[in-house]
ROSE-4610 file (N, C-alpha, C; in Angstrom, 1 decimal, always signed):
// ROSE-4610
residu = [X/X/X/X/X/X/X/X/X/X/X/X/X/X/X/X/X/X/X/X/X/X/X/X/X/X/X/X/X/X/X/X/X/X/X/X/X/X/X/X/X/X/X/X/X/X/X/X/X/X/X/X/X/X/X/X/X/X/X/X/X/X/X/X/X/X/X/X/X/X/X/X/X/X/X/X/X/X/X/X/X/X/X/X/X/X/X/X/X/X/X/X/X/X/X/X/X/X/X/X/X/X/X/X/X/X/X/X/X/X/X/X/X/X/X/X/X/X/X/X/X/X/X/X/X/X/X/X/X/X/X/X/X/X/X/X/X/X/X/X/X/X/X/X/X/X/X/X/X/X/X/X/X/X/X/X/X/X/X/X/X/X/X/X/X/X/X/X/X/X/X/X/X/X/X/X/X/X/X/X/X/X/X/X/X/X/X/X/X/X/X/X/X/X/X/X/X/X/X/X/X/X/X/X/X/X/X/X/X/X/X/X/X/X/X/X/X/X/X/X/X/X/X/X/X/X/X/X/X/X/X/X/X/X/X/X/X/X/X/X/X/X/X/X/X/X/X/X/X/X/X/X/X/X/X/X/X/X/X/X/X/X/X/X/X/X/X/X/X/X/X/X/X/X/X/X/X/X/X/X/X/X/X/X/X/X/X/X/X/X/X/X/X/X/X/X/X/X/X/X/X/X/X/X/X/X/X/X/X/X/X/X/X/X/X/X/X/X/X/X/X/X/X/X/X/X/X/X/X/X/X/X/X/X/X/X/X/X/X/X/X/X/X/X/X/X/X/X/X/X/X/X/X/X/X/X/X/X/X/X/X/X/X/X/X/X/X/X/X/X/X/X/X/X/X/X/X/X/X/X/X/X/X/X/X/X/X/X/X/X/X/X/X/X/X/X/X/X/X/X/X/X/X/X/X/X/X/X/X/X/X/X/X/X/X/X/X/X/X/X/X/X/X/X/X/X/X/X/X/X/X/X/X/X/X/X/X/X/X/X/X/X/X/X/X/X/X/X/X/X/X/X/X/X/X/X/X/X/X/X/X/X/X/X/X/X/X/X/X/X/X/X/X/X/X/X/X/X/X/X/X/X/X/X/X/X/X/X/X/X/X/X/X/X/X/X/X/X/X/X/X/X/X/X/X/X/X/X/X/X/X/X/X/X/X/X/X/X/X/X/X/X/X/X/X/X/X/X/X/X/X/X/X/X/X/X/X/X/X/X/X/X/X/X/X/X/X/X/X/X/X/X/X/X/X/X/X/X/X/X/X/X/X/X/X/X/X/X/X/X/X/X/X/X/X/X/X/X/X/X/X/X/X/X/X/X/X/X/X/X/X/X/X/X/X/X/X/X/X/X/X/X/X/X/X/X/X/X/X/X/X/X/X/X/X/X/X/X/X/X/X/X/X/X/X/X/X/X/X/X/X/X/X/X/X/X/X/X/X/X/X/X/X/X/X/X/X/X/X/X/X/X/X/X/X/X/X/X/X/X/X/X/X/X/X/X/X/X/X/X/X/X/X/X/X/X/X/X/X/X/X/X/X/X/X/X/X/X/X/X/X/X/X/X/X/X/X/X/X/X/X/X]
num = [1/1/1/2/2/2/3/3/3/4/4/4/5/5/5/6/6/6/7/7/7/8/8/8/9/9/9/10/10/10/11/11/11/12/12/12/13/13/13/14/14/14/15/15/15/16/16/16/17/17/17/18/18/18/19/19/19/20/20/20/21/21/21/22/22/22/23/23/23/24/24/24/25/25/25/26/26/26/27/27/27/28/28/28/29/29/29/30/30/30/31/31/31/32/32/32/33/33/33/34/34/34/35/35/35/36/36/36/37/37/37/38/38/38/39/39/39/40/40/40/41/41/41/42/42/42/43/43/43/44/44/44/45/45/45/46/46/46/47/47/47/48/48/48/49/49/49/50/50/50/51/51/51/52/52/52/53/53/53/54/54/54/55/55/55/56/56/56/57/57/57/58/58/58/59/59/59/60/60/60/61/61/61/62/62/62/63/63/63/64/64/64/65/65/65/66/66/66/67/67/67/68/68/68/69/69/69/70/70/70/71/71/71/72/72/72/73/73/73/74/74/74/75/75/75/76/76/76/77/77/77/78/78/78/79/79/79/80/80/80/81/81/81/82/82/82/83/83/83/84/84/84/85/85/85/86/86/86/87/87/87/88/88/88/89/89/89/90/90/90/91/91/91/92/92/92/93/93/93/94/94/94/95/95/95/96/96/96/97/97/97/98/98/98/99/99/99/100/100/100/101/101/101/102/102/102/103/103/103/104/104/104/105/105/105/106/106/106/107/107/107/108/108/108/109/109/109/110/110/110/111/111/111/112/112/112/113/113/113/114/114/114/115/115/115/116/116/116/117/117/117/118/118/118/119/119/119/120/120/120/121/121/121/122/122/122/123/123/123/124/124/124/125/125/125/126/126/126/127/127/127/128/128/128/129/129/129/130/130/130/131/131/131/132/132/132/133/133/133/134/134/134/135/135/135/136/136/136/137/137/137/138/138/138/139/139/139/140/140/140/141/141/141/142/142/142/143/143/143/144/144/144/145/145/145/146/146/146/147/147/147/148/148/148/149/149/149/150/150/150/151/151/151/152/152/152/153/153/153/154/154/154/155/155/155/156/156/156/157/157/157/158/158/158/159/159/159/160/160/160/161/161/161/162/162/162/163/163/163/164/164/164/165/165/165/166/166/166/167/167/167/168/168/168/169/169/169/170/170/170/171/171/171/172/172/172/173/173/173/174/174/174/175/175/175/176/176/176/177/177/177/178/178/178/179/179/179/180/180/180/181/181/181/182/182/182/183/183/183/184/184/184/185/185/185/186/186/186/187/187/187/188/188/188/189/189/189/190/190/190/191/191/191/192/192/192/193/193/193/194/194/194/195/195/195/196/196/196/197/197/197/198/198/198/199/199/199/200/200/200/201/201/201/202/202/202/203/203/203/204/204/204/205/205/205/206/206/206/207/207/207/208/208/208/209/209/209/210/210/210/211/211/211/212/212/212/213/213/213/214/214/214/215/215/215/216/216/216/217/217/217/218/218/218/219/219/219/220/220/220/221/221/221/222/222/222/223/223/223/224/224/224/225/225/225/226/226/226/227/227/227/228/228/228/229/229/229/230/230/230/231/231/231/232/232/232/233/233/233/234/234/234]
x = [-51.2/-50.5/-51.3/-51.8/-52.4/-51.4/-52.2/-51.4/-52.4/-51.9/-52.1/-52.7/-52.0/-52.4/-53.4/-53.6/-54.4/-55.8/-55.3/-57.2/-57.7/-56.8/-57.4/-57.9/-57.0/-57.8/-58.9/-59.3/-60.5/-61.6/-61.7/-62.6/-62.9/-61.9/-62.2/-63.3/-62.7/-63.4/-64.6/-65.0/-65.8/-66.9/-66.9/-67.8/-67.8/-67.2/-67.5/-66.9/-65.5/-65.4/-64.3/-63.4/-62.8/-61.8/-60.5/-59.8/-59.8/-61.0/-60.9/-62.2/-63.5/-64.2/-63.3/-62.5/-61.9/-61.1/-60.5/-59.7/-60.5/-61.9/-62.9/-63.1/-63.3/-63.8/-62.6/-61.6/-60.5/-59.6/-59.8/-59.4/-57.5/-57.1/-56.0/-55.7/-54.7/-54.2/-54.1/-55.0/-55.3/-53.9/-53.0/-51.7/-51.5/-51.3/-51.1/-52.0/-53.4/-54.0/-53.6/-53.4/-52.4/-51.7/-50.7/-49.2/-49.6/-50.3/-51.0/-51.6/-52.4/-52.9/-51.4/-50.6/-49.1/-48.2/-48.6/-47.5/-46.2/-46.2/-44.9/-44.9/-44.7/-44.8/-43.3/-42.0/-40.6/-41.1/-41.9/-42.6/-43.2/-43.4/-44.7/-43.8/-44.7/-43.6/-43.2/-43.1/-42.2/-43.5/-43.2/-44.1/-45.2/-45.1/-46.4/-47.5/-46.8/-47.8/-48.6/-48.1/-48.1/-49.1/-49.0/-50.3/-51.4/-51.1/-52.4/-53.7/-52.1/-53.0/-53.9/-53.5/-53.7/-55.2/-55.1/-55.9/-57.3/-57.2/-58.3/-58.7/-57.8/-57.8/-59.3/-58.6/-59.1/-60.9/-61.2/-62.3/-63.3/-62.8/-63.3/-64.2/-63.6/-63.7/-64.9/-64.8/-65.7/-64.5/-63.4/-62.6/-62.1/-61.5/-60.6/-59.3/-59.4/-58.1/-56.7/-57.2/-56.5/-55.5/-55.9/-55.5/-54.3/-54.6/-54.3/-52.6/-52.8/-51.8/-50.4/-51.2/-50.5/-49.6/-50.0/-49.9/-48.4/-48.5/-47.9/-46.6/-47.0/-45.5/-45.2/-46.2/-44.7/-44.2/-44.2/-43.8/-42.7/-43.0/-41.5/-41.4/-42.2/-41.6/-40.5/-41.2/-40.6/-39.2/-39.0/-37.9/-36.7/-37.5/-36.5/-35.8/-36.6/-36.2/-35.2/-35.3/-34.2/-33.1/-33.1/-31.7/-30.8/-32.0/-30.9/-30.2/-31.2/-30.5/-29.2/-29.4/-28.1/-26.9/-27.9/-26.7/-25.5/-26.4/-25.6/-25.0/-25.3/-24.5/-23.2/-23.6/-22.1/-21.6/-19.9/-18.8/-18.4/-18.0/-17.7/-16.0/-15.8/-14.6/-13.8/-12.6/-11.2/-10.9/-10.4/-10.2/-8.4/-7.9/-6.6/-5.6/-5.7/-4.4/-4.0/-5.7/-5.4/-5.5/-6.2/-5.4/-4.0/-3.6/-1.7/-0.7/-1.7/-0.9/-1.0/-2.5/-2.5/-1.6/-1.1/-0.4/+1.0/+1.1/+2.5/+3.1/+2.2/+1.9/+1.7/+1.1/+1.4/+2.4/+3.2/+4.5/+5.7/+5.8/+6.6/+6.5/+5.0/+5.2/+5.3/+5.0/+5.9/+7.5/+7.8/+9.6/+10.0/+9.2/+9.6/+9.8/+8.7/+8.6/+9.6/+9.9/+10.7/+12.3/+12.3/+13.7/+14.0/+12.9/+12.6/+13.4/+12.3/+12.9/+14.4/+14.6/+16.2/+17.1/+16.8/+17.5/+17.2/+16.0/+15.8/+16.8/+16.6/+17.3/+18.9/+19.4/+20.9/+21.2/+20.2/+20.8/+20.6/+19.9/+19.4/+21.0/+21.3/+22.5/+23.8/+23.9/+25.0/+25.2/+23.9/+23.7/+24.1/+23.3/+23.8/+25.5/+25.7/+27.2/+28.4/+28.4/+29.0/+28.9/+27.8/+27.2/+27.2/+28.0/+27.3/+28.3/+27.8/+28.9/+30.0/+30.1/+31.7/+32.4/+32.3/+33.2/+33.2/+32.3/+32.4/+33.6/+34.6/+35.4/+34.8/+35.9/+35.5/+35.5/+35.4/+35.6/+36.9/+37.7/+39.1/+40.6/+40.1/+41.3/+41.6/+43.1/+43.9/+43.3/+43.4/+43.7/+45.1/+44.3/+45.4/+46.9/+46.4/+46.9/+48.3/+47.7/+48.2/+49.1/+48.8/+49.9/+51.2/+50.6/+52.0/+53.1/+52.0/+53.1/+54.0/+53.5/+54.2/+55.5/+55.1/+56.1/+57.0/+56.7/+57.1/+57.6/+56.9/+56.4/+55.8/+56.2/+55.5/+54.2/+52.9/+51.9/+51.5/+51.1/+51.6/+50.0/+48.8/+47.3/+47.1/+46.4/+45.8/+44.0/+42.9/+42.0/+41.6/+41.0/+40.5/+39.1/+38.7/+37.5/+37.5/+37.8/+37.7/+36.5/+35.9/+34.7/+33.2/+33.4/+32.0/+32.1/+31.4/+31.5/+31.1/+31.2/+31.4/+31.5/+31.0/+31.0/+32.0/+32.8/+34.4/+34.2/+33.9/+34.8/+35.8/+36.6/+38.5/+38.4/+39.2/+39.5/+40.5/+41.3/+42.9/+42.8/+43.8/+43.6/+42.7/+41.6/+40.4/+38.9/+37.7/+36.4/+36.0/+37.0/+36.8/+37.7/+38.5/+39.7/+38.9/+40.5/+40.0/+39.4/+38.5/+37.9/+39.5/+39.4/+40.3/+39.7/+38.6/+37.6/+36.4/+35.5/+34.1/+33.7/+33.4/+32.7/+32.9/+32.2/+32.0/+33.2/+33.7/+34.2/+33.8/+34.3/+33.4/+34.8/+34.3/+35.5/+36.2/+37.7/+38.8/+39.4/+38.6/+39.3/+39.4/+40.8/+41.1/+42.1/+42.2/+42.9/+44.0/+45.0/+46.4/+46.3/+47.1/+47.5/+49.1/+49.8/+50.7/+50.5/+49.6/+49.3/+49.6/+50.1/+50.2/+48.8/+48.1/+46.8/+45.9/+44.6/+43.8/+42.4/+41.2/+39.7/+38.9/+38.2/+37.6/+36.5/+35.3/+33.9/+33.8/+33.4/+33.0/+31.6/+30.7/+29.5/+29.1/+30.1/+30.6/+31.4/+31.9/+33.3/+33.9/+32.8/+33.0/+33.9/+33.3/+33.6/+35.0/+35.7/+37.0/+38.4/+39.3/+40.2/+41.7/+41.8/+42.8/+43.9/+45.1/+46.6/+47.5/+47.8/+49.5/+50.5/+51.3/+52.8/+52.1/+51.3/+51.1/+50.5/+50.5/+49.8/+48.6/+47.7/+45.8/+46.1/+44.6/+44.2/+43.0/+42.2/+40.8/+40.0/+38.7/+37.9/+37.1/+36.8/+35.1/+34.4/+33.4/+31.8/+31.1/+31.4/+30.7/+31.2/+32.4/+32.9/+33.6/+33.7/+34.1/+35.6/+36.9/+37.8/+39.2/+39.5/+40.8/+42.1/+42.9/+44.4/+45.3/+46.3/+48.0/+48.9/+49.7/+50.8/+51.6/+52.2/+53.9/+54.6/+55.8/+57.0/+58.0/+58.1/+58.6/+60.1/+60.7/+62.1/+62.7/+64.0/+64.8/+64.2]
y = [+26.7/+25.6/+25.4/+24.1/+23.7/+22.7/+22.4/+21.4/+20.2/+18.9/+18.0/+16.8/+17.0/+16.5/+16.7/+17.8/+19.1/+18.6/+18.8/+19.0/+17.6/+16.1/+15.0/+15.0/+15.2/+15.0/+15.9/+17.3/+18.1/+16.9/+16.5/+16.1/+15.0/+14.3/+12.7/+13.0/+14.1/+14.5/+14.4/+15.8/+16.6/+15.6/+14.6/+13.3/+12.6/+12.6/+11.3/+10.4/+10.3/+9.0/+8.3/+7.1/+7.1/+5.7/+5.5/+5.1/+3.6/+3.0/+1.2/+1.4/+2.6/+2.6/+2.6/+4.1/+4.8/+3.4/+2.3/+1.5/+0.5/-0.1/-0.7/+0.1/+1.4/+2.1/+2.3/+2.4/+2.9/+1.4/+0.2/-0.8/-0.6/+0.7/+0.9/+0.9/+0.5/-0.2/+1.3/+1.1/+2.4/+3.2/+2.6/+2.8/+3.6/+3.5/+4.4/+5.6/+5.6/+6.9/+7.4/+7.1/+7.6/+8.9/+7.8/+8.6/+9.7/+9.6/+10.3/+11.7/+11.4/+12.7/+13.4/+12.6/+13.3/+13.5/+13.2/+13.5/+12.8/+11.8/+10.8/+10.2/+10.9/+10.4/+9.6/+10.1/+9.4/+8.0/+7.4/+5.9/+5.4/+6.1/+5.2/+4.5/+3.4/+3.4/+4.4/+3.8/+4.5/+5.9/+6.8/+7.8/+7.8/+6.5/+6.4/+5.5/+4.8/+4.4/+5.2/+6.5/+7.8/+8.0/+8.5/+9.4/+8.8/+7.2/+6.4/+6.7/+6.2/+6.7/+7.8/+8.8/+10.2/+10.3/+10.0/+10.1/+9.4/+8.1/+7.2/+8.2/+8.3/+8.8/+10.1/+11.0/+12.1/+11.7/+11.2/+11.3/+10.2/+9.8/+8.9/+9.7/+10.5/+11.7/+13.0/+13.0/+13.8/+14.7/+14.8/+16.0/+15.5/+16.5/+16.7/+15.8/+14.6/+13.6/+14.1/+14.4/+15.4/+16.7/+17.6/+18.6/+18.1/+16.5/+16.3/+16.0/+15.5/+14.8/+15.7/+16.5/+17.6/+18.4/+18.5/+19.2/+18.9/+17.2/+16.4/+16.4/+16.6/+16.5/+17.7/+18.3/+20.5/+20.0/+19.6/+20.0/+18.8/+17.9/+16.8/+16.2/+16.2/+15.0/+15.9/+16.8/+17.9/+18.7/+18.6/+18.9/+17.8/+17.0/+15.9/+15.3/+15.5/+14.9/+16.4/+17.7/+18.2/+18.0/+17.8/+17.5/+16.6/+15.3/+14.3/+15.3/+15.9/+16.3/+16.9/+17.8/+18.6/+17.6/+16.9/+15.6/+15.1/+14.3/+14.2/+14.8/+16.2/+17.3/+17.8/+18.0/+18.0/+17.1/+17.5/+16.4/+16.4/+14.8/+14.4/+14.9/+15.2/+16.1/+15.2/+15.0/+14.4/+14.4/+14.3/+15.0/+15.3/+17.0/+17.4/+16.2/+15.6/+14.8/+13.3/+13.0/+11.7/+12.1/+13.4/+13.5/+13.7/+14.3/+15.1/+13.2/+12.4/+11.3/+10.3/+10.3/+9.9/+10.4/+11.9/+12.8/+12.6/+11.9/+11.5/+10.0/+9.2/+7.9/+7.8/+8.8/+8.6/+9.3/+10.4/+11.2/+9.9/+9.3/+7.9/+6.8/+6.8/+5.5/+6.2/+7.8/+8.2/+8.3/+8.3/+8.6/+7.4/+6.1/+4.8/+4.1/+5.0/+4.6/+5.2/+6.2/+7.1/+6.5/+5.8/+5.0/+4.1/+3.1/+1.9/+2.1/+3.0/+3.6/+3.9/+4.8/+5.1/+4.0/+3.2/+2.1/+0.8/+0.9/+0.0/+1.3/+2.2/+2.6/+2.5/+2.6/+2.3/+1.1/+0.0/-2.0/-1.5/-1.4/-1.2/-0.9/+0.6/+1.2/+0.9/+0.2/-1.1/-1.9/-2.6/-4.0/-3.7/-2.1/-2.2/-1.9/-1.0/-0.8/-1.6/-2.3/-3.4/-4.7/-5.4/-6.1/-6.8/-5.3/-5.4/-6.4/-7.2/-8.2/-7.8/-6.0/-5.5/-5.9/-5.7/-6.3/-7.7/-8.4/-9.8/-10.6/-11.5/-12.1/-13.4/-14.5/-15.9/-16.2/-16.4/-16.2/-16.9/-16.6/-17.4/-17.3/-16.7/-15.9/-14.9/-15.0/-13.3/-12.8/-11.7/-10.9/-11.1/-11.5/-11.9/-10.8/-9.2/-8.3/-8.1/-8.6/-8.6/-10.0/-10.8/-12.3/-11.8/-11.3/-10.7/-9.8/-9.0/-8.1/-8.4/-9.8/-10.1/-11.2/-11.5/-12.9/-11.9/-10.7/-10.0/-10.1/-11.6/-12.0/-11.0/-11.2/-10.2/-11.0/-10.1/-10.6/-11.6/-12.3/-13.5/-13.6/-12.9/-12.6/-11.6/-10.8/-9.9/-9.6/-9.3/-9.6/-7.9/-7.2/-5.8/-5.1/-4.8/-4.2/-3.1/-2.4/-1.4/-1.1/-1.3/-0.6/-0.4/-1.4/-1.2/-2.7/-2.7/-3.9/-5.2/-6.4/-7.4/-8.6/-9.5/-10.6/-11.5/-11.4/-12.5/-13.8/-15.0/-16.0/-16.6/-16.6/-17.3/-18.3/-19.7/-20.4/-21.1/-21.6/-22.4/-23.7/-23.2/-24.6/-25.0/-25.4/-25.9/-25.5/-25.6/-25.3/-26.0/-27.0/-27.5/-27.2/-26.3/-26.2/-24.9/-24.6/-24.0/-22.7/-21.8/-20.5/-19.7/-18.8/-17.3/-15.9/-15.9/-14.6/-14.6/-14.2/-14.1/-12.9/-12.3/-10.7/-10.0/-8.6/-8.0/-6.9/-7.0/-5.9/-4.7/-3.7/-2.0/-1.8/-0.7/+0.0/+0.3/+0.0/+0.4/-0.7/-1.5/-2.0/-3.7/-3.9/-5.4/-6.2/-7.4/-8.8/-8.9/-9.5/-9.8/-11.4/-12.1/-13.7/-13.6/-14.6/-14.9/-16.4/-17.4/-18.1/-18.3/-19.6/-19.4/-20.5/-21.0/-21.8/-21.6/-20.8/-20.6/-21.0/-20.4/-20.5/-19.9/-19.0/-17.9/-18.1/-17.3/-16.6/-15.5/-14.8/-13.5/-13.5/-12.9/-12.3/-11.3/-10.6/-9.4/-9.3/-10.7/-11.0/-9.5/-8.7/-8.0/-6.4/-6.8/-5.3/-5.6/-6.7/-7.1/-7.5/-7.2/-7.3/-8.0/-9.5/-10.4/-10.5/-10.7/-10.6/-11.2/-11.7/-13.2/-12.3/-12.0/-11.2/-10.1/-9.0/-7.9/-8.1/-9.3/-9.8/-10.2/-9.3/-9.3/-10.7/-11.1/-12.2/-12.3/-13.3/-13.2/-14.0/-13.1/-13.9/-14.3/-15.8/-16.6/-15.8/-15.9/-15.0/-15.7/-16.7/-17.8/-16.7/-16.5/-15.9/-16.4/-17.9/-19.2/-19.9/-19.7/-20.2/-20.7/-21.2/-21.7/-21.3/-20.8/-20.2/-20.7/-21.1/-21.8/-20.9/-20.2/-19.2/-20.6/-20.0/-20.4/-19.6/-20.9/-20.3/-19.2/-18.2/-16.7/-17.3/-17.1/-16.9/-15.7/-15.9/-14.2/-13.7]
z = [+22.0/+22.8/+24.1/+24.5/+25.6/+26.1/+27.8/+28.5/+27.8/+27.3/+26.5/+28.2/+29.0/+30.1/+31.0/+31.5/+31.9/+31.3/+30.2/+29.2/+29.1/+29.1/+29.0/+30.4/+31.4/+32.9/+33.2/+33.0/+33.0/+32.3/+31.2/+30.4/+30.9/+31.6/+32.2/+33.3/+34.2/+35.7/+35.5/+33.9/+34.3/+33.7/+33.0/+32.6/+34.0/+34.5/+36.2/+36.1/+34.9/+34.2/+34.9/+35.6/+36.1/+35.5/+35.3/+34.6/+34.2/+35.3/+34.5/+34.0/+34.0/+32.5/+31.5/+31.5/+30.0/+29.4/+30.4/+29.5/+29.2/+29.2/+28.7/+27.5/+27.6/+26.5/+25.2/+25.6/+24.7/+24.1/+25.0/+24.9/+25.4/+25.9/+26.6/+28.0/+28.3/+29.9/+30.7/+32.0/+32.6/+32.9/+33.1/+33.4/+32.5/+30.9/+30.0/+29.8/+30.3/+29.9/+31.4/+32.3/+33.7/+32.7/+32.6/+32.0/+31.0/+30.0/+29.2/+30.2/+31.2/+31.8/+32.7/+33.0/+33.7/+32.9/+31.4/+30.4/+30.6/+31.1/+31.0/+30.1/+29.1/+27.7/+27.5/+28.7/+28.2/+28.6/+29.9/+30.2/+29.5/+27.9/+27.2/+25.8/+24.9/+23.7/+23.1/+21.8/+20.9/+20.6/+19.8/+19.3/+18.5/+18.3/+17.1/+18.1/+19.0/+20.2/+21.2/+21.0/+21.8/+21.3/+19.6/+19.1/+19.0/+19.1/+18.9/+20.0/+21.1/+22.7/+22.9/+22.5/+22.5/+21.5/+20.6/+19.4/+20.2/+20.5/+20.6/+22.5/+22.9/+24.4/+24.3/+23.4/+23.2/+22.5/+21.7/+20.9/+21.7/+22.6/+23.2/+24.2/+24.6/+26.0/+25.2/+23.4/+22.5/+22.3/+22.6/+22.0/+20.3/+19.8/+18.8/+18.3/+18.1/+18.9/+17.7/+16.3/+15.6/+16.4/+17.4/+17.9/+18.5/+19.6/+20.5/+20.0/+18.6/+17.7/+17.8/+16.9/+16.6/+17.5/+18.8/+19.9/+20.1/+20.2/+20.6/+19.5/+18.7/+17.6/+17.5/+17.7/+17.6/+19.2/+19.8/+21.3/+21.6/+21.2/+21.2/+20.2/+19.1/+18.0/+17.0/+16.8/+16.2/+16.5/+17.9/+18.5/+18.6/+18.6/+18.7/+17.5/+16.6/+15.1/+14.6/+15.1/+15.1/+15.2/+16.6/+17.7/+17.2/+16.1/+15.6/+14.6/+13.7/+12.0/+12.5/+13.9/+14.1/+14.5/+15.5/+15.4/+14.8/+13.5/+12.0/+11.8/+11.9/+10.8/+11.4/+12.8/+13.7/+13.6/+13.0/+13.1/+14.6/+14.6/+15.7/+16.1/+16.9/+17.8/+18.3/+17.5/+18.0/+19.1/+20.4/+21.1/+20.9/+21.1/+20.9/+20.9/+22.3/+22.3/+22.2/+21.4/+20.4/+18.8/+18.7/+17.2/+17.1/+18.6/+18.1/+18.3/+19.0/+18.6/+17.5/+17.0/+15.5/+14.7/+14.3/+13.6/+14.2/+15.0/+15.5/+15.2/+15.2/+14.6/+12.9/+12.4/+10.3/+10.3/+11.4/+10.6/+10.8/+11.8/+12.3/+10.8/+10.4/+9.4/+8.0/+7.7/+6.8/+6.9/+7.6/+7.7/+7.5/+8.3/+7.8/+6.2/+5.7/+4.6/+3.7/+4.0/+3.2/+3.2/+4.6/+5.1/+4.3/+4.1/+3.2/+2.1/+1.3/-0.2/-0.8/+0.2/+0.6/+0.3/+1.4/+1.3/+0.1/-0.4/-1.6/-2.9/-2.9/-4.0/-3.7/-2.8/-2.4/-3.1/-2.5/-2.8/-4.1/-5.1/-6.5/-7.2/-6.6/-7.3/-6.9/-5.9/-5.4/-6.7/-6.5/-7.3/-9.1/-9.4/-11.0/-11.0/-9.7/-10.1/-9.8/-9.3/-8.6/-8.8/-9.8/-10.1/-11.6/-12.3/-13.7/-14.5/-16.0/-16.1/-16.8/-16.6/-17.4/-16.2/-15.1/-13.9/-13.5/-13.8/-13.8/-13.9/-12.8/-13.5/-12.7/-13.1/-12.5/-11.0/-10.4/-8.9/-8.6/-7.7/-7.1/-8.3/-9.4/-10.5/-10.2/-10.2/-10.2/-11.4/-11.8/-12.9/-13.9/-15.3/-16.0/-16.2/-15.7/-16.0/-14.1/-13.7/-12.3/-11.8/-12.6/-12.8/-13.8/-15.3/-15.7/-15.3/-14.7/-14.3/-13.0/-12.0/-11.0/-11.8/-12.9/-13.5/-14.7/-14.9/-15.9/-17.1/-17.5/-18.6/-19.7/-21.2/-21.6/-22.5/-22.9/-22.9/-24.3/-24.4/-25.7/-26.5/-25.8/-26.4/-25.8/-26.5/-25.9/-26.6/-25.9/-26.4/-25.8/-26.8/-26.4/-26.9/-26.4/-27.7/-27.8/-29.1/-30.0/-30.4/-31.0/-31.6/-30.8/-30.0/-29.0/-27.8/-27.0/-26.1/-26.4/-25.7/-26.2/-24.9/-24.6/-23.5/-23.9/-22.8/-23.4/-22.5/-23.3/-22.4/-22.6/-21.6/-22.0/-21.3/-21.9/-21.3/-21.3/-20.7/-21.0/-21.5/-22.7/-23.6/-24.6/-24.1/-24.6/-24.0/-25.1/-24.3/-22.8/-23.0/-21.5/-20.1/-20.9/-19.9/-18.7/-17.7/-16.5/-16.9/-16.2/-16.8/-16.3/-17.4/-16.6/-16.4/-17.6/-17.7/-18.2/-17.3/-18.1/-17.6/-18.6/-18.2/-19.8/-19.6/-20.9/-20.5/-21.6/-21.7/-22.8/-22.2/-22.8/-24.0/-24.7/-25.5/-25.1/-25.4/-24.8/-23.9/-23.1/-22.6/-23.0/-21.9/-22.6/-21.6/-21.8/-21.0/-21.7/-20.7/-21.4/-20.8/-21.6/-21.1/-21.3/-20.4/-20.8/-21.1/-21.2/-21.7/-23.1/-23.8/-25.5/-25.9/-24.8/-25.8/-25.1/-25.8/-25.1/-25.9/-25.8/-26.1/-26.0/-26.9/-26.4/-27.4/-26.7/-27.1/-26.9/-28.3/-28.2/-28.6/-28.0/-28.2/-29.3/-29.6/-30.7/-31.2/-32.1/-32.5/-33.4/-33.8/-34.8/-33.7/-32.3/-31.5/-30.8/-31.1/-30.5/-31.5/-31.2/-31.7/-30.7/-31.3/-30.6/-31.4/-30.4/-31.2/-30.5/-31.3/-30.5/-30.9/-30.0/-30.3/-30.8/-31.1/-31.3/-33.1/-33.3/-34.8/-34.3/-35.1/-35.0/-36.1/-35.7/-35.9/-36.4/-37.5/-37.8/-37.2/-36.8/-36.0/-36.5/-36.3/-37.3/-36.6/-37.9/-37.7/-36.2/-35.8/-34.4/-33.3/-33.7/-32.5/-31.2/-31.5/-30.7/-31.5/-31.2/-31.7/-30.4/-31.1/-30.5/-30.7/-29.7/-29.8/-29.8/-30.7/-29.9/-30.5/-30.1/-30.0/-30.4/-31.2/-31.6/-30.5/-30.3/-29.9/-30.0/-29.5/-30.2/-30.3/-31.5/-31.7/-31.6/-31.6/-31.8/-30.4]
């Protein structure tokens, strides 16, 4: 290891040579072979302009301009191209109390999210249960089951489904007449009228079973027929 600055200024001296020859000679601006003998190498360009300097500086003067290179890259090029790699390699440092508020900020928009959910599964199981068309009736109708029993009339059709469920539409009179019920009904259950002419569609003519005065009745395969109750005598 030599002084890189030291040895170019010995050599300059001890020739007689003085800095606006060497930059005739070198075709470099005296100012830079200056810096070059004071090692202000952070004043000069980038590092490859450095070793040029150095190189042409040196062989010019009869030294080794090879030596001068090398010198020059164990002693800062070499160091420095370290400092980056370690650079890189060190991860960069959160600081504590904007990570603890990042980590406070995604636990906030998890819980949000989790709120969301919550409440989309709620509407969801509202909507099938509350929604579904076994409860379905026509909107602004009593219940045919809740008119008889206030008139205490006894029931003169009754439509029920036995064997499996089935989509009922009733209507008074005729297909054109006023609605009384539309909805499915499940097994087991069933509509009373005191009505004696009605209109109905079954979806499942086969899963229902209709009866005037407590006499079942046959249903066309369509599943679409027309009711008129006779007059009960006796």
């Amino acid at each position: 290891m030599f002084e890189i600055g030291a040895s170019l200024r010995e050599a300059r001296t001890r020739q007689g040579l003085d800095f606006p020859e060497m930059e005739q000679r070198t075709k470099v601006r005296a100012k830079y072979l200056r810096l070059l003998e004071e090692e202000g190498f952070d004043q000069l360009p980038a590092h490859t302009y450095i070793k040029g300097f150095l190189r042409t500086y040196a062989e010019s003067l009869g030294l080794d301009g090879g030596l001068y290179v090398d010198e020059y890259n164990s002693r800062f090029v070499a160091g420095e191209e370290e400092t980056l790699v370690r650079a890189r390699r060190t991860p960069q440092q959160v600081p504590r109390g904007r990570s603890r508020r990042r980590e406070r900020r995604e636990s906030r928009v998890v819980v949000a999210a989790l709120v969301v959910i919550v409440l989309v599964t709620a509407l969801v199981i509202a909507a099938w249960k509350f929604g579904s068309p076994g409860t379905q009736k026509v909107q602004g109708l009593s219940s045919p089951k809740s008119s008889l029993a206030k008139t205490g009339l006894p029931a003169v059709i009754v439509v029920k489904a036995v064997h499996g469920a089935s989509f009922v539409e009733i209507r008074a009179r005729s297909r054109s007449g006023k609605p009384l019920f539309q909805g499915t009904l499940t097994r087991g259950e069933s509509q009373r009228f005191g009505a004696r002419a009605l209109w109905l569609s079954l979806t499942s003519p086969k899963n229902v079973v209709v009866t005037v005065f407590g006499r079942r009745l046959t249903i066309p395969a369509g599943g679409q027929f027309q009711i008129s109750a006779p007059a009960r005598t006796g």
